[in-house]
C-alpha positions in Angstrom: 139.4 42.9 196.0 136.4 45.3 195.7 137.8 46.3 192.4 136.8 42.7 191.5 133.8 42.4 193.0 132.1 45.4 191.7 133.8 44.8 188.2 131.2 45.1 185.7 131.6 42.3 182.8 131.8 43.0 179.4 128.9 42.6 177.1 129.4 39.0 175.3 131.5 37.4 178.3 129.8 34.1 180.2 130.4 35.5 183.3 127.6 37.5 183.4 125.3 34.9 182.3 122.8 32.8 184.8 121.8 29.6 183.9 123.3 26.3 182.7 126.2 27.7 181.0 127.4 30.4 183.0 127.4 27.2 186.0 129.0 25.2 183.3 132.1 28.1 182.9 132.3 28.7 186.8 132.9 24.9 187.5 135.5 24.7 184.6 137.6 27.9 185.9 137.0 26.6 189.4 138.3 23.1 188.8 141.5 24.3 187.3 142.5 25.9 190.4 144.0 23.0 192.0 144.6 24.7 195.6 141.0 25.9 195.4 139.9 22.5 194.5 142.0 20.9 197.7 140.4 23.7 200.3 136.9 22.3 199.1 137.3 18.9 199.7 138.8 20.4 203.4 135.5 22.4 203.5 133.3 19.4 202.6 135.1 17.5 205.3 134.9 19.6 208.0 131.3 20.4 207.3 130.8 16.3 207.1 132.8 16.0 210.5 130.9 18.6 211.8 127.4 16.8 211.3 128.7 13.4 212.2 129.8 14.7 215.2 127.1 12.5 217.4 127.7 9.6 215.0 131.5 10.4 215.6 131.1 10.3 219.4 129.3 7.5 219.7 131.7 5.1 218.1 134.1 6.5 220.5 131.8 6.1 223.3 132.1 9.5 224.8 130.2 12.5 225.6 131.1 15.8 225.2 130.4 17.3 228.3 130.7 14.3 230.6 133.9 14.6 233.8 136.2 12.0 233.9 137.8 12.9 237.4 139.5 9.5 237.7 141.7 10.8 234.4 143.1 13.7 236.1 146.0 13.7 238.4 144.7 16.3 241.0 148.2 15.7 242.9 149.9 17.7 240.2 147.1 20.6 239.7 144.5 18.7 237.4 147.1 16.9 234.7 145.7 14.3 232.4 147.0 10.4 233.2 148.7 8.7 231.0 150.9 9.8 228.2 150.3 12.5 225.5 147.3 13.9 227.4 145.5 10.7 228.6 145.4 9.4 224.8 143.9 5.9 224.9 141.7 3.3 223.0 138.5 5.2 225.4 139.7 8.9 224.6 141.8 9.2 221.1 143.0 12.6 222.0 143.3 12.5 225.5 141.0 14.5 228.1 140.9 17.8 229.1 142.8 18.9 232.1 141.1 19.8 235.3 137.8 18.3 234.2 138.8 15.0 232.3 136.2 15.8 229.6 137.5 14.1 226.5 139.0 15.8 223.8 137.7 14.6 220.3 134.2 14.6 221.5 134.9 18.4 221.7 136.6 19.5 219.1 133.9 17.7 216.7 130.9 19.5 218.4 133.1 22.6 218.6 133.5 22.3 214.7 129.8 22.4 214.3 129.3 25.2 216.8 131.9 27.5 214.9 130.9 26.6 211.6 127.2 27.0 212.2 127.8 30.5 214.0 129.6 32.0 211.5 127.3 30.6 208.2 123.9 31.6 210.3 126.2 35.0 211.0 126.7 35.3 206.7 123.4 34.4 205.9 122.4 37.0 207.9 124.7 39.6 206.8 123.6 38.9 203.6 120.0 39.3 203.7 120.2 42.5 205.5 122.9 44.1 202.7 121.3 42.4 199.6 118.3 44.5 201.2 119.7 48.0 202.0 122.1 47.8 199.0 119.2 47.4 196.2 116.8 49.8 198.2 119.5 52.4 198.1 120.0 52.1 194.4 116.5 52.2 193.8 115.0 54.3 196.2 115.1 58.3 195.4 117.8 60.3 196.4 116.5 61.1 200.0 115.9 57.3 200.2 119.5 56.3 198.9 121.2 58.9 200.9 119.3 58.1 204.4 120.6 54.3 203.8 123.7 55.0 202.6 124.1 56.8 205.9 123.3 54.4 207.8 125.3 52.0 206.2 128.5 54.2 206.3 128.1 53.6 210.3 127.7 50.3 210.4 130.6 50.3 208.4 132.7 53.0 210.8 131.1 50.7 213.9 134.5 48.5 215.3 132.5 45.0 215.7 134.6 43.6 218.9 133.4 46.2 220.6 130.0 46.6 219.6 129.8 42.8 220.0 131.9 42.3 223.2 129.0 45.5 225.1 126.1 43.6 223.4 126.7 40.0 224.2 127.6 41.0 228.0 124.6 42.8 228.2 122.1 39.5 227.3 120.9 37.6 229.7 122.6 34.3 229.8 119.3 32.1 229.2 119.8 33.0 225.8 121.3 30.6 223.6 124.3 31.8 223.1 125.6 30.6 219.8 121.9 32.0 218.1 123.0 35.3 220.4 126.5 35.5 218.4 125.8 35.1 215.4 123.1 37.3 215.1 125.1 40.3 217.1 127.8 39.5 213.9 125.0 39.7 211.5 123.8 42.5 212.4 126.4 44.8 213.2 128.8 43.7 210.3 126.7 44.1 206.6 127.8 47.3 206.0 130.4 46.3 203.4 128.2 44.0 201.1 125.5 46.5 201.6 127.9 48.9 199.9 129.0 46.1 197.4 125.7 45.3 196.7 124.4 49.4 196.1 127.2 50.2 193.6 126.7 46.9 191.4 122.8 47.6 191.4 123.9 51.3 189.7 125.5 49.9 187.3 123.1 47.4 186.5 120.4 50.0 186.2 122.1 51.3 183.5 122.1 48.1 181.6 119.9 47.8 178.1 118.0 44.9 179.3 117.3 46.7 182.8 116.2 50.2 180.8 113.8 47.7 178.8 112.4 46.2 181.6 111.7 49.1 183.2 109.9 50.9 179.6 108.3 47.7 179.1 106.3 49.1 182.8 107.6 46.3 184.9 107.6 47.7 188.7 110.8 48.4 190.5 110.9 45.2 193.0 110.1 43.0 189.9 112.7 44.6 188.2 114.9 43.9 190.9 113.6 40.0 191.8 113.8 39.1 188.0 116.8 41.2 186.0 118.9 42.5 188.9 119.1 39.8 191.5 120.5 37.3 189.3 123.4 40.0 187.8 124.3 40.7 192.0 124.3 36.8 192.3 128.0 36.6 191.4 129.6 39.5 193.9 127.2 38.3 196.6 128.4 34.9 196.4 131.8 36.1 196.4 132.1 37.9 199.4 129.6 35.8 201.5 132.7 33.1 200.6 135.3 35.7 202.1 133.1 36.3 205.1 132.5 32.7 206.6 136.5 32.3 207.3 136.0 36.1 209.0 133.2 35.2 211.1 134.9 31.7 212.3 137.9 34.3 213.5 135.5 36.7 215.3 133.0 33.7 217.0 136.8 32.3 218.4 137.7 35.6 219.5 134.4 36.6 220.9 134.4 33.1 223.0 138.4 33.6 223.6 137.1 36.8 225.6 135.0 35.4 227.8 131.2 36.4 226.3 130.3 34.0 223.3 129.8 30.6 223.6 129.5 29.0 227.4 130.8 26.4 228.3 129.8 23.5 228.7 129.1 23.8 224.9 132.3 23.3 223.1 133.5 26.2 220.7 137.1 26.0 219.2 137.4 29.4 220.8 135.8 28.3 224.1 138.6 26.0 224.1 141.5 28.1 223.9 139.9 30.1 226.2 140.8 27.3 228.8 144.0 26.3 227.2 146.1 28.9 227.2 147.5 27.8 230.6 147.9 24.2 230.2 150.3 24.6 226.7 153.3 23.5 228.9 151.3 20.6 230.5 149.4 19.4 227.7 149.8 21.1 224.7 147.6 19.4 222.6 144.6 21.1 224.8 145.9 23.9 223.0 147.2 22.8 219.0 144.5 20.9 218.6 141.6 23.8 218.5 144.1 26.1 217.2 145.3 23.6 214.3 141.4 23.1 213.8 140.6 27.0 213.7 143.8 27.7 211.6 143.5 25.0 208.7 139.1 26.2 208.8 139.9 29.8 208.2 142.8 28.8 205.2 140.7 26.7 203.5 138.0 28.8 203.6 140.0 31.8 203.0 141.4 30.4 199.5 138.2 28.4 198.5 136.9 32.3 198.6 139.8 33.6 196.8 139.0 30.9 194.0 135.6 31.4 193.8 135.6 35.3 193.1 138.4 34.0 190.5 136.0 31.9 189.1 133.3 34.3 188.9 135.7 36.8 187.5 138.9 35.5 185.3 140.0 38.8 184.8 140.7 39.8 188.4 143.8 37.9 188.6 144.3 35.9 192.2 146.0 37.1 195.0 146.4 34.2 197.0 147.9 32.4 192.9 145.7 29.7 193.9 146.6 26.5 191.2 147.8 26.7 187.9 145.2 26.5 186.2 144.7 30.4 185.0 148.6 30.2 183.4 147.8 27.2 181.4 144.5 28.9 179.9 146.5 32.1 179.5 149.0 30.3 177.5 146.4 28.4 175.6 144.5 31.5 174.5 148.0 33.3 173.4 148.4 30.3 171.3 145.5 29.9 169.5 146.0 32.9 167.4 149.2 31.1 166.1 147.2 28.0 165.5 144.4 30.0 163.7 146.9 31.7 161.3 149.1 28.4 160.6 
């Protein structure tokens, strides 16, 4: 995959070029890869679930942190009533054991708590390697070599760790979805800072950049007007792989014990609790995990389509739609067509 991302593109292709018609060629490629197309309209929905969530809840007239003890069976050690978990007109997934708190009303919020942890966590991944990468490339060589450095152990730093000592070490009046995803920003932007470094090199060497620079433009305006828009394609790409990584890690993180608290509702919050009630109600259990697992695939080959997008001639390794065979047969065609 890095091969891809740090692919430099040939002069005369559009996928190098900003502006109207570069978009215009990255939506074509992008809409002929129908599986990509299918995980966005699963992204768009989950993001729209996400921020209907109150809307959501209040048409089913529940709250997400409210007890419902008179839904529990406390005779058999804190069962839902009813069948299926306590599923009913009042609670259309059923309640939680041991506290009654309902289901739905959960796993919406807990949508919006994931998904907003792990984009506030890429956004600030991204800022911080965008920054180091093009200050290495341009700095001097003590400059590029002290950042490089210090990039090589962020990179060599194992982020459960790192995050599991720093979150247990915060006070817990600190709100701790803001606390996660910045510990996961800011231990994890070693690898687009290194992304980011080695496509700035080779931009420098570019005619346009070497004209820019004679014409006695300074280095940062080189950078904010010819090099930031030739990054804006491998940034883009992996900040689209790193969203389904940082949903995984903000689960894990909350599965452990130290990211978010209850009674805030995380998808890994909630498998934190459910893991043993699978026997006695196992949708306390499928349901966050079905959520988390169809998030992180979507997202996961929405990503893989993108950086196809960006870059036809890194093939896909996910062979998302079939779009790329029907323009490689078209183009081996045309040369027939041309000579007939």
């Amino acid at each position: 995959m890095s091969e891809a991302l740090l692919a430099t593109p040939a002069p005369g292709t559009d996928t190098a070029v900003p502006g109207a018609s570069g978009a215009r060629q990255f939506w074509r490629r992008l809409r002929a890869q129908r599986a990509a197309l299918v995980a966005a309209v699963v992204v768009a929905l989950l993001v729209l679930i996400a921020l209907a969530a109150p809307l959501l809840t209040a048409i089913e007239g529940q709250d997400p942190t409210a007890y419902h003890p008179s839904l529990i069976d406390s005779a058999r050690g804190g069962v839902p009533v009813g069948p299926l978990g306590g599923i009913s007109g009042d609670h259309w997934l059923g309640v939680e054991p041991q506290t009654g708190r309902d289901l739905f009303a959960r796993l919406v919020y807990g949508a919006r708590v994931s998904l907003a942890v792990a984009l506030a966590a890429t956004v600030v991944q991204v800022a911080i390697g965008v920054v180091v990468g093009v200050a290495a490339a341009l700095g001097n060589r003590w400059v590029d070599q002290l950042l490089s450095r210090i990039t090589d152990i962020f990179v060599a730093l194992p982020l459960m760790i790192m995050s599991l000592a720093l979150l247990a070490i915060v006070p817990s009046s600190f709100p701790r979805p803001v606390l996660v995803a910045l510990v996961i920003g800011l231990i994890a932007w070693g690898n687009i800072a290194k992304i980011v470094r080695a496509q700035t090199l080779t931009l420098k060497g570019l005619d346009y950049v070497a004209a820019s620079r004679l014409s006695g433009w300074g280095t940062w305006r080189v950078a904010r007007r010819e090099l930031l828009p030739g990054l804006a394609a491998p940034v883009l790409t992996y900040a689209a792989i790193l969203v389904p990584q940082n949903i995984t890690v903000e689960a894990a993180l909350s599965f452990l014990g130290v990211g978010v608290k209850p009674p805030t509702p995380s998808w890994g919050q909630m498998l934190t609790a459910a893991d043993v009630w699978y026997q006695a109600a196992p949708q306390y259990l499928l349901l966050p995990a079905g959520a988390l697992f169809v998030t992180v695939l979507a997202l996961t080959v929405l990503g893989d389509g993108v950086r196809t997008a960006l870059d036809p001639r890194a093939a896909s390794r996910l062979r998302v739609g079939t779009g790329r065979r029907r323009e490689t047969r078209a183009d081996t065609a045309a040369p027939k067509g041309g000579a007939s």
